[in-house]
VONU-343272 format. One record per residue (C-alpha): residue number from 0; x, y, z; residue in one letter. Coordinates in steps of 0.1 Angstrom, whole numbers, plus 5000, padded with zeros to 4 digits. Layout:
N
<n = NUM | east = X | north = Y | up = Z | res = A>
...
//
This chain:
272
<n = 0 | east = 4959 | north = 4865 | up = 5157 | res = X>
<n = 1 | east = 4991 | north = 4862 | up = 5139 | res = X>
<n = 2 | east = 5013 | north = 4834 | up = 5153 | res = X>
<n = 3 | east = 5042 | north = 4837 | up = 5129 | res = X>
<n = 4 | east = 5075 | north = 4848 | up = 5143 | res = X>
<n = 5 | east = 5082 | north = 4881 | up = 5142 | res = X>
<n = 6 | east = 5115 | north = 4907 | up = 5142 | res = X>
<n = 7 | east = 5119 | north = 4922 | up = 5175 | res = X>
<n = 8 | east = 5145 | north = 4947 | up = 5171 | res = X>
<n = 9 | east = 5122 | north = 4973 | up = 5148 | res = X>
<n = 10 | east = 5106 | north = 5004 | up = 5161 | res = X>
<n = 11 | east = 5071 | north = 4997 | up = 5180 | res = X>
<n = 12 | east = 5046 | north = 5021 | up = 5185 | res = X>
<n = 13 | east = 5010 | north = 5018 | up = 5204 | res = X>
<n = 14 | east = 4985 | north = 5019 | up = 5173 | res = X>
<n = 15 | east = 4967 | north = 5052 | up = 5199 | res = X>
<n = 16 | east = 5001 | north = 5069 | up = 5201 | res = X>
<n = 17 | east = 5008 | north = 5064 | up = 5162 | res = X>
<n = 18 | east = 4969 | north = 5079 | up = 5152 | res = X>
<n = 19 | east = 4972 | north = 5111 | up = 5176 | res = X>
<n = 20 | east = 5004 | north = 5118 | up = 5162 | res = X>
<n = 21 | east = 4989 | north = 5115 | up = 5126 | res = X>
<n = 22 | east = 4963 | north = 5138 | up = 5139 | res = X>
<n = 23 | east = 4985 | north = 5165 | up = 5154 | res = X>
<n = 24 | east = 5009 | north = 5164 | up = 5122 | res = X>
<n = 25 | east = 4978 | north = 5169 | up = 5102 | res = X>
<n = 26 | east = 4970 | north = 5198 | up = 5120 | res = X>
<n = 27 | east = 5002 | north = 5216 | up = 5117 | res = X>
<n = 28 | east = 5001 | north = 5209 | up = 5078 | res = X>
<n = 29 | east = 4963 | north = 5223 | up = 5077 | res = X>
<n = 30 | east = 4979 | north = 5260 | up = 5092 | res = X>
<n = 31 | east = 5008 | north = 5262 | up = 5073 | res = X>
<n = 32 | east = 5004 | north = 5284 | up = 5045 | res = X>
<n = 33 | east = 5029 | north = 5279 | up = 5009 | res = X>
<n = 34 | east = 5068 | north = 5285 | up = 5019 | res = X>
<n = 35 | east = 5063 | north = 5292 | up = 5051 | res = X>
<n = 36 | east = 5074 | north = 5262 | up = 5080 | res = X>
<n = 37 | east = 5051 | north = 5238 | up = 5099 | res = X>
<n = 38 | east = 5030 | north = 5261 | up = 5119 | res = X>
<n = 39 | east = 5034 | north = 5238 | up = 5147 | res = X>
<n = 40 | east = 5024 | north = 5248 | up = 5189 | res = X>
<n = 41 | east = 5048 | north = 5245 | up = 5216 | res = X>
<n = 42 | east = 5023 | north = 5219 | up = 5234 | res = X>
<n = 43 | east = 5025 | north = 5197 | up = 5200 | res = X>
<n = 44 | east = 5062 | north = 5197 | up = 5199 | res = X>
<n = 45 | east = 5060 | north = 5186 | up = 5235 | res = X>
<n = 46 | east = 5033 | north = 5156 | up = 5231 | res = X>
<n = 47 | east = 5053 | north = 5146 | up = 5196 | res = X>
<n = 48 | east = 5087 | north = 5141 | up = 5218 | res = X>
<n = 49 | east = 5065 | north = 5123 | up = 5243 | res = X>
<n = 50 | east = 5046 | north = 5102 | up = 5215 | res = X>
<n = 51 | east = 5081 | north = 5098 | up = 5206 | res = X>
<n = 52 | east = 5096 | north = 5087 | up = 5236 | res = X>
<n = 53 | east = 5073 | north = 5061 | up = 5245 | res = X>
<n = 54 | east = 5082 | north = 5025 | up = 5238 | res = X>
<n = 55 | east = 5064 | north = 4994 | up = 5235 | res = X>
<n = 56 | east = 5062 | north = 4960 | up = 5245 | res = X>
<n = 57 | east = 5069 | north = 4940 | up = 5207 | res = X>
<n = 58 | east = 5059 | north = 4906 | up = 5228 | res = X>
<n = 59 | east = 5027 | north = 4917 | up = 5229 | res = X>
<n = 60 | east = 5000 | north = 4895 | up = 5210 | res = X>
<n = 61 | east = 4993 | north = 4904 | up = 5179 | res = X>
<n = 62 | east = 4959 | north = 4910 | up = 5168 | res = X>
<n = 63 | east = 4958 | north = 4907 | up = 5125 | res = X>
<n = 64 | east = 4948 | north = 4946 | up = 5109 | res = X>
<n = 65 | east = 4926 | north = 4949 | up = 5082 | res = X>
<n = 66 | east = 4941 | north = 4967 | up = 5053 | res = X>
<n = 67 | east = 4916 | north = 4966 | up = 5025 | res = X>
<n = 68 | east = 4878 | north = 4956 | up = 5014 | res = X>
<n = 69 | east = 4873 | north = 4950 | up = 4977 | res = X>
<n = 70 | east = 4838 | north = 4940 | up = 4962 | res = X>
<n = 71 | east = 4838 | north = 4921 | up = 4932 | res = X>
<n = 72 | east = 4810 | north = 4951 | up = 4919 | res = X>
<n = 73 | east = 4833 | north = 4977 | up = 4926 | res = X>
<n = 74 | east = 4860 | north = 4966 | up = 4907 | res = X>
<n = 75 | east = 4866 | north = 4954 | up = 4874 | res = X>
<n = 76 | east = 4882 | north = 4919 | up = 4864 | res = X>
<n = 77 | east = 4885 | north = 4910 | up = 4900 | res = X>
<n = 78 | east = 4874 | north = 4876 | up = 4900 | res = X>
<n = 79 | east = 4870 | north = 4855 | up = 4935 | res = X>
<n = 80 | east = 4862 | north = 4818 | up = 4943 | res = X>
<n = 81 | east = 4825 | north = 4803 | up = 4933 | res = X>
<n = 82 | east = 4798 | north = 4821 | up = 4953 | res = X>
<n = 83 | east = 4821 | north = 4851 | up = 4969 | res = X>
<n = 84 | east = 4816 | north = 4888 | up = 4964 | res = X>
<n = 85 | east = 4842 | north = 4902 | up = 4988 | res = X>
<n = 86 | east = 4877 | north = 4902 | up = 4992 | res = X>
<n = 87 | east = 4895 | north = 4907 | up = 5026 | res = X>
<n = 88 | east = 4929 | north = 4921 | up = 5032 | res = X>
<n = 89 | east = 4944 | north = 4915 | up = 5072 | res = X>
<n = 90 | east = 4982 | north = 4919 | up = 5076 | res = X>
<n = 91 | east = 4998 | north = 4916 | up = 5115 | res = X>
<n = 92 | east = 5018 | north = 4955 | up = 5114 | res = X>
<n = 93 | east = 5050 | north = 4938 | up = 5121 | res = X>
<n = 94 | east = 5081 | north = 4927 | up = 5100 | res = X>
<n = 95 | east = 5084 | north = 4890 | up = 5089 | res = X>
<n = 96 | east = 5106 | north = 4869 | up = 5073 | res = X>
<n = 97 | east = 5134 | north = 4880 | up = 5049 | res = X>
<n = 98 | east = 5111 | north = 4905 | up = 5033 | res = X>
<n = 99 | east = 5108 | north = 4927 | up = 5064 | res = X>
<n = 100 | east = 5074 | north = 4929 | up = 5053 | res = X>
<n = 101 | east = 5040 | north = 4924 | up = 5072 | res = X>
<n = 102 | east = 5024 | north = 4890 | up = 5071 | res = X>
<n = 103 | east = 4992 | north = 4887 | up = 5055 | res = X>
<n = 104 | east = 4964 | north = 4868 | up = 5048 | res = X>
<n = 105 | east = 4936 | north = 4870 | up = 5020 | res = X>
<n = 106 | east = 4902 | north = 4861 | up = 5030 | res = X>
<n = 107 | east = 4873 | north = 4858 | up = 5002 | res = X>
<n = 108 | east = 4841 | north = 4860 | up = 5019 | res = X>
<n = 109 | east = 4804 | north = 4860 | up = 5011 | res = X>
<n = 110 | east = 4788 | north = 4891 | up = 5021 | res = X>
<n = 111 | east = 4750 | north = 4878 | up = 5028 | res = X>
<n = 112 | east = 4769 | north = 4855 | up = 5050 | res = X>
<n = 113 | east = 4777 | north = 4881 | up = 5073 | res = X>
<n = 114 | east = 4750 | north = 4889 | up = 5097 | res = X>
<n = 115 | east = 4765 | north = 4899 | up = 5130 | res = X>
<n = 116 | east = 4788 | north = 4925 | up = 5127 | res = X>
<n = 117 | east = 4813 | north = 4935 | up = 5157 | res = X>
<n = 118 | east = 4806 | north = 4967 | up = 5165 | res = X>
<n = 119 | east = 4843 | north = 4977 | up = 5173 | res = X>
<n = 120 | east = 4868 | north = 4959 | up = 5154 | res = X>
<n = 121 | east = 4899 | north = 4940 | up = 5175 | res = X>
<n = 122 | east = 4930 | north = 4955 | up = 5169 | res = X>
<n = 123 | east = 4966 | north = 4951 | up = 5177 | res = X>
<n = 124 | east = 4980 | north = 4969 | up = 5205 | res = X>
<n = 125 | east = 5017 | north = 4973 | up = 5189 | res = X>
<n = 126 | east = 5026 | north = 4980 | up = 5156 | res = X>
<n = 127 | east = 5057 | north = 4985 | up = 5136 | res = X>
<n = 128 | east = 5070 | north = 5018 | up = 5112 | res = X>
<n = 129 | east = 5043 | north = 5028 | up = 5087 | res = X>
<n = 130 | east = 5018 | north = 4998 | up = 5087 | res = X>
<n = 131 | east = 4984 | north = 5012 | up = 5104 | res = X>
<n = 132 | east = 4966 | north = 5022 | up = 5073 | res = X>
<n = 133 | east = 4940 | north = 5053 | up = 5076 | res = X>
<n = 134 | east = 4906 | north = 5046 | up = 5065 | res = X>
<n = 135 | east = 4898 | north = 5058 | up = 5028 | res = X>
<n = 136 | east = 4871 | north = 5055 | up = 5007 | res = X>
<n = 137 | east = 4879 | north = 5034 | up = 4975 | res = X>
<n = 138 | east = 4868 | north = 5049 | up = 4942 | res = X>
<n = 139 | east = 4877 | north = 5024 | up = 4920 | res = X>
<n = 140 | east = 4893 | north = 5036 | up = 4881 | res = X>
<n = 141 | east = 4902 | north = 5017 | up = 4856 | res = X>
<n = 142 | east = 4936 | north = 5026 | up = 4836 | res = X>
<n = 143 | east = 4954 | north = 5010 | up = 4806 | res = X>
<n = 144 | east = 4987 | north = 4996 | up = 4821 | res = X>
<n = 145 | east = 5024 | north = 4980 | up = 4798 | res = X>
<n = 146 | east = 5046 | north = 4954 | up = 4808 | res = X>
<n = 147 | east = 5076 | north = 4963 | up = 4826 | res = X>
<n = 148 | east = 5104 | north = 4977 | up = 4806 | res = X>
<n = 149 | east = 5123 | north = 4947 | up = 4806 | res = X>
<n = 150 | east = 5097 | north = 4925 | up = 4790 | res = X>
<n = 151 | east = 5096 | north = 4939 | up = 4759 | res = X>
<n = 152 | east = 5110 | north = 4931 | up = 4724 | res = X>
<n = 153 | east = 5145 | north = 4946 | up = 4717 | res = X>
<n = 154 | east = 5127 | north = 4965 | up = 4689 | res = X>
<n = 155 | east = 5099 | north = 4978 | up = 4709 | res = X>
<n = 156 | east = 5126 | north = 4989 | up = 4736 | res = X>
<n = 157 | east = 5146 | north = 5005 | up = 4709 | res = X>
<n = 158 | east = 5118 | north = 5023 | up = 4695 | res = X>
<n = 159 | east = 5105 | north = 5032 | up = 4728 | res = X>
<n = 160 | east = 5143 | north = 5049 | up = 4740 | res = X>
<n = 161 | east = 5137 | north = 5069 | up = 4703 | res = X>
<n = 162 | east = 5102 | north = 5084 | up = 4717 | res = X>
<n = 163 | east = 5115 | north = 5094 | up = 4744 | res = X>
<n = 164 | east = 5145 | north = 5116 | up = 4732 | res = X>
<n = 165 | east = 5118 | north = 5125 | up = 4706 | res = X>
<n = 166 | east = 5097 | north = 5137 | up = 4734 | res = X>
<n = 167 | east = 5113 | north = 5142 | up = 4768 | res = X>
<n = 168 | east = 5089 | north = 5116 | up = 4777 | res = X>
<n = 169 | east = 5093 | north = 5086 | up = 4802 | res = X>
<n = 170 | east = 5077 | north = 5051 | up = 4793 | res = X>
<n = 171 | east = 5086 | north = 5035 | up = 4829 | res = X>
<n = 172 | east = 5075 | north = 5060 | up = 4850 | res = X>
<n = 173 | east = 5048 | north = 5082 | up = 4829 | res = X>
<n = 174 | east = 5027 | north = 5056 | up = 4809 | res = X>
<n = 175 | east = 5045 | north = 5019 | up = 4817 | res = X>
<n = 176 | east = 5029 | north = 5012 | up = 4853 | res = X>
<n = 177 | east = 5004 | north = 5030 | up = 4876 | res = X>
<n = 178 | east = 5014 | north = 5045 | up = 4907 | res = X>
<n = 179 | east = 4998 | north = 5038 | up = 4938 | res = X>
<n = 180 | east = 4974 | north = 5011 | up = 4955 | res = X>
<n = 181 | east = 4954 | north = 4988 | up = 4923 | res = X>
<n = 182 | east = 4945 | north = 4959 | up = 4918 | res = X>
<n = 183 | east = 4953 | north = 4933 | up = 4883 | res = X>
<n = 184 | east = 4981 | north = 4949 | up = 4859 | res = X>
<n = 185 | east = 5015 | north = 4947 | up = 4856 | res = X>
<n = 186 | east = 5046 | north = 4943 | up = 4889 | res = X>
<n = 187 | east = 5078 | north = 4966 | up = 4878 | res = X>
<n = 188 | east = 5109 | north = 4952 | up = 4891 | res = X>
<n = 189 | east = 5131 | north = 4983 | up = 4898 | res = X>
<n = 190 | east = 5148 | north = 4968 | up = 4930 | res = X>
<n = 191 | east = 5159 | north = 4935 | up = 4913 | res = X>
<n = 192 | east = 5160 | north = 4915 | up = 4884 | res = X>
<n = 193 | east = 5125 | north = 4902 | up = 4876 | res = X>
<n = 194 | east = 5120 | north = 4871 | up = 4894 | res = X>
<n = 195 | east = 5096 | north = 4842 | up = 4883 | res = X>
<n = 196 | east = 5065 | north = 4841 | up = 4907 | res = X>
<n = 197 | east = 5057 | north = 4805 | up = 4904 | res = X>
<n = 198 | east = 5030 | north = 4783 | up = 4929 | res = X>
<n = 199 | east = 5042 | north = 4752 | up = 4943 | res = X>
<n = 200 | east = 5016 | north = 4738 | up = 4918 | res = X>
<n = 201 | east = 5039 | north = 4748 | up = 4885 | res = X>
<n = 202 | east = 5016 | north = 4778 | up = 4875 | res = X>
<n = 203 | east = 5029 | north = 4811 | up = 4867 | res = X>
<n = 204 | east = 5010 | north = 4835 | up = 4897 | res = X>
<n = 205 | east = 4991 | north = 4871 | up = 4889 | res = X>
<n = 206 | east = 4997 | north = 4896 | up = 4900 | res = X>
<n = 207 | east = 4964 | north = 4903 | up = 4929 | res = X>
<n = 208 | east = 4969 | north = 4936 | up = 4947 | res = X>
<n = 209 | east = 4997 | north = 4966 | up = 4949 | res = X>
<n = 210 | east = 5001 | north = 4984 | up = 4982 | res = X>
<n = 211 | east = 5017 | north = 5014 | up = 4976 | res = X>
<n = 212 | east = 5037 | north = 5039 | up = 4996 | res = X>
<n = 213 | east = 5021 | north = 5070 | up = 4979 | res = X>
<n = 214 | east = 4995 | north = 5071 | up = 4950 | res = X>
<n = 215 | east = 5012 | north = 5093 | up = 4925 | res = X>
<n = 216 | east = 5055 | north = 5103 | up = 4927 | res = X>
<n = 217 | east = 5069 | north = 5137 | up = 4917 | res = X>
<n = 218 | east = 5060 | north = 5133 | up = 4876 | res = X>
<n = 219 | east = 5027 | north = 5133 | up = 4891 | res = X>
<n = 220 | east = 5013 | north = 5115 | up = 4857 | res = X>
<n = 221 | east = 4990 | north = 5091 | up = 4877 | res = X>
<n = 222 | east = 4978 | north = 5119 | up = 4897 | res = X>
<n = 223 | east = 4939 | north = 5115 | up = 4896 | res = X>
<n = 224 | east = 4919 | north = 5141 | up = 4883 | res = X>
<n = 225 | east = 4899 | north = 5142 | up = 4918 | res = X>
<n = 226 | east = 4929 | north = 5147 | up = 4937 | res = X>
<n = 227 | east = 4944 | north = 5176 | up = 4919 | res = X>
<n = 228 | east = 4941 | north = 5208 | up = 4940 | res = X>
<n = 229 | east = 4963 | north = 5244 | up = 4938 | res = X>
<n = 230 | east = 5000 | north = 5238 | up = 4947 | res = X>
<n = 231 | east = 4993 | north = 5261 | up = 4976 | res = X>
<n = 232 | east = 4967 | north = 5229 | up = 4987 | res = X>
<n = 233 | east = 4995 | north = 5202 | up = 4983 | res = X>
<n = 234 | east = 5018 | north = 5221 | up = 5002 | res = X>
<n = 235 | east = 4993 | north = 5230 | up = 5029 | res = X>
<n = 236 | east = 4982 | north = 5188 | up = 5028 | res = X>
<n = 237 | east = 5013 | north = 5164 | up = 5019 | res = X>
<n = 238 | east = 4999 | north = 5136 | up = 5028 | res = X>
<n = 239 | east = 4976 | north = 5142 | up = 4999 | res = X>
<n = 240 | east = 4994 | north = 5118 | up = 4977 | res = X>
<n = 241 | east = 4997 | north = 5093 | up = 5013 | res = X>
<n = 242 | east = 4957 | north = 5092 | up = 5018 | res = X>
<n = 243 | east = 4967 | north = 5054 | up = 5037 | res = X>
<n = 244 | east = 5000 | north = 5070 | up = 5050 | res = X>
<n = 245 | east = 5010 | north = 5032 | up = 5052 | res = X>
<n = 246 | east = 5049 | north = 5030 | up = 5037 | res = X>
<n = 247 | east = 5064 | north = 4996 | up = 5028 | res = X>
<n = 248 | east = 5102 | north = 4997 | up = 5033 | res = X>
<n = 249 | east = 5117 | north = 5031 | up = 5025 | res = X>
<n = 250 | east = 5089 | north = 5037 | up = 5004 | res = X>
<n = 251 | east = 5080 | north = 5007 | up = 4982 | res = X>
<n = 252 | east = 5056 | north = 4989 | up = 4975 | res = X>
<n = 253 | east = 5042 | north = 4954 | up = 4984 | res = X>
<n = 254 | east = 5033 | north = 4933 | up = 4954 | res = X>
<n = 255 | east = 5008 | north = 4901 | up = 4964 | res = X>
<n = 256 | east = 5008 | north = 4875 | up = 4936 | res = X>
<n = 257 | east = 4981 | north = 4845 | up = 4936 | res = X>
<n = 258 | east = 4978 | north = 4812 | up = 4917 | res = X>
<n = 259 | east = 4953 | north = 4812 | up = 4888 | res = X>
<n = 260 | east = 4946 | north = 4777 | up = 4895 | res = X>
<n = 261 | east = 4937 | north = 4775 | up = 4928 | res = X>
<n = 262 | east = 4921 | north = 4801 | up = 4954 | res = X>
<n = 263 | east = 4934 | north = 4771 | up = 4984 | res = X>
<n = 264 | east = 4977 | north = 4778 | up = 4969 | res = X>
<n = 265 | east = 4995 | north = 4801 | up = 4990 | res = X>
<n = 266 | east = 4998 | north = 4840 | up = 4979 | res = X>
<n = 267 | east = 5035 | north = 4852 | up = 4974 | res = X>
<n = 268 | east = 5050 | north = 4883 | up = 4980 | res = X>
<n = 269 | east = 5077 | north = 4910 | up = 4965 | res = X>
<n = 270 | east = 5088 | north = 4942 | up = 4978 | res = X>
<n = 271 | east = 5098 | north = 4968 | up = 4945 | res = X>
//
């Protein structure tokens, strides 16, 4: 359960209203054929006002979500304490602190540990804006990544700004940093100024874990080769580049930075 404080003045849905309006939206999509509008039914358009109408209690207990499962054999350079093999992501769906960003907690388990496995997982009853992620299955890839724009030698930069008049290419948002949900690689810091992630302990923290908003934007350069379809299929499917549909902010990101000293030092957190 989370017991943290939490903003009550956001916009609260019942996780069951929030998932049959996912579903009636993503049937609407799937008959709408290319530049034409939602081909949505009278009796949607009626349960989406009603979906929409309905409020919730944001006093209610909050159960903690889980968000993401990573094995250490399914993806590369993740390394966990002595002895574990999985990594657990919970979050409580609701804003906290000055972030305005869920509250979450990392959990490195042992797999062969696990012998008795709830058959229905607890969940909240209430949750806030975009946080209930949709199941997906993970197929890990790795990419080649570059620091942030800002980290780089004058010269580099200089030479950089010359290839891409050169080429009509864009380093930040076309080779620099990958779109979408990864783990390891670089943070960008296009809201603010870079800020020093630093433990209480002195060391300089790594970055963990992105959670992204969407897993490729409109350059569509990180697109992966799996997802690419017809345009008349991305238009029919937009959520195609929202497989979690979970959306940080007005469409951020969530960065999670750990200690490389210490699994036990507290994770920290920056919404770009």
């Amino acid at each position: 359960m989370c017991t943290e404080p939490h903003d009550n003045g956001g916009n609260f849905r019942r996780l069951d209203a929030e998932r049959r309006r996912r579903r009636i939206l993503s049937a609407a999509w799937g008959r709408t054929r290319k530049g034409e509008r939602s081909d949505f039914r009278s009796e949607e358009h009626d349960e989406l006002r009603r979906l929409d109408g309905e409020t919730a209690d944001p006093d209610t207990p909050t159960t903690m979500l889980a968000v993401a499962q990573l094995y250490l054999r399914d993806v590369p350079d993740l390394v966990g304490p002595p002895g574990a093999d999985v990594l657990q992501i919970l979050w409580c769906p609701r804003d906290h602190d000055d972030l305005y960003c869920p509250a979450l907690e990392l959990r490195w388990r042992r797999s062969a540990e696990v012998t008795d496995v709830l058959a229905e997982q607890p969940e909240p009853e209430v949750m806030e804006y975009e946080y209930l992620p949709n199941p997906c299955v993970l197929h890990p890839e790795q990419v080649v990544e570059y620091p942030y724009d800002d980290f780089l030698p004058d010269d580099l930069r200089e030479r950089i700004r010359a290839w891409e008049d050169a080429t009509g290419n864009e380093y930040f948002y076309e080779l620099s940093i990958a779109n979408g949900w990864k783990v390891g690689g670089y943070a960008n810091w296009n809201l603010t100024d870079p800020m020093p992630m630093v433990c209480d302990c002195g060391a300089d923290m790594e970055l963990l874990l992105r959670i992204d908003s969407s897993e490729w934007d409109g350059t569509e350069s990180w697109r992966p080769i799996e997802d690419a379809g017809s345009e008349s299929e991305f238009h029919e499917h937009p959520s195609r580049s929202t497989p979690t549909e979970v959306i940080i902010g007005r469409g951020y990101s969530l960065w999670i930075f750990t200690c490389p000293i210490s699994f036990d030092h507290s994770h920290q957190l920056s919404m770009q």
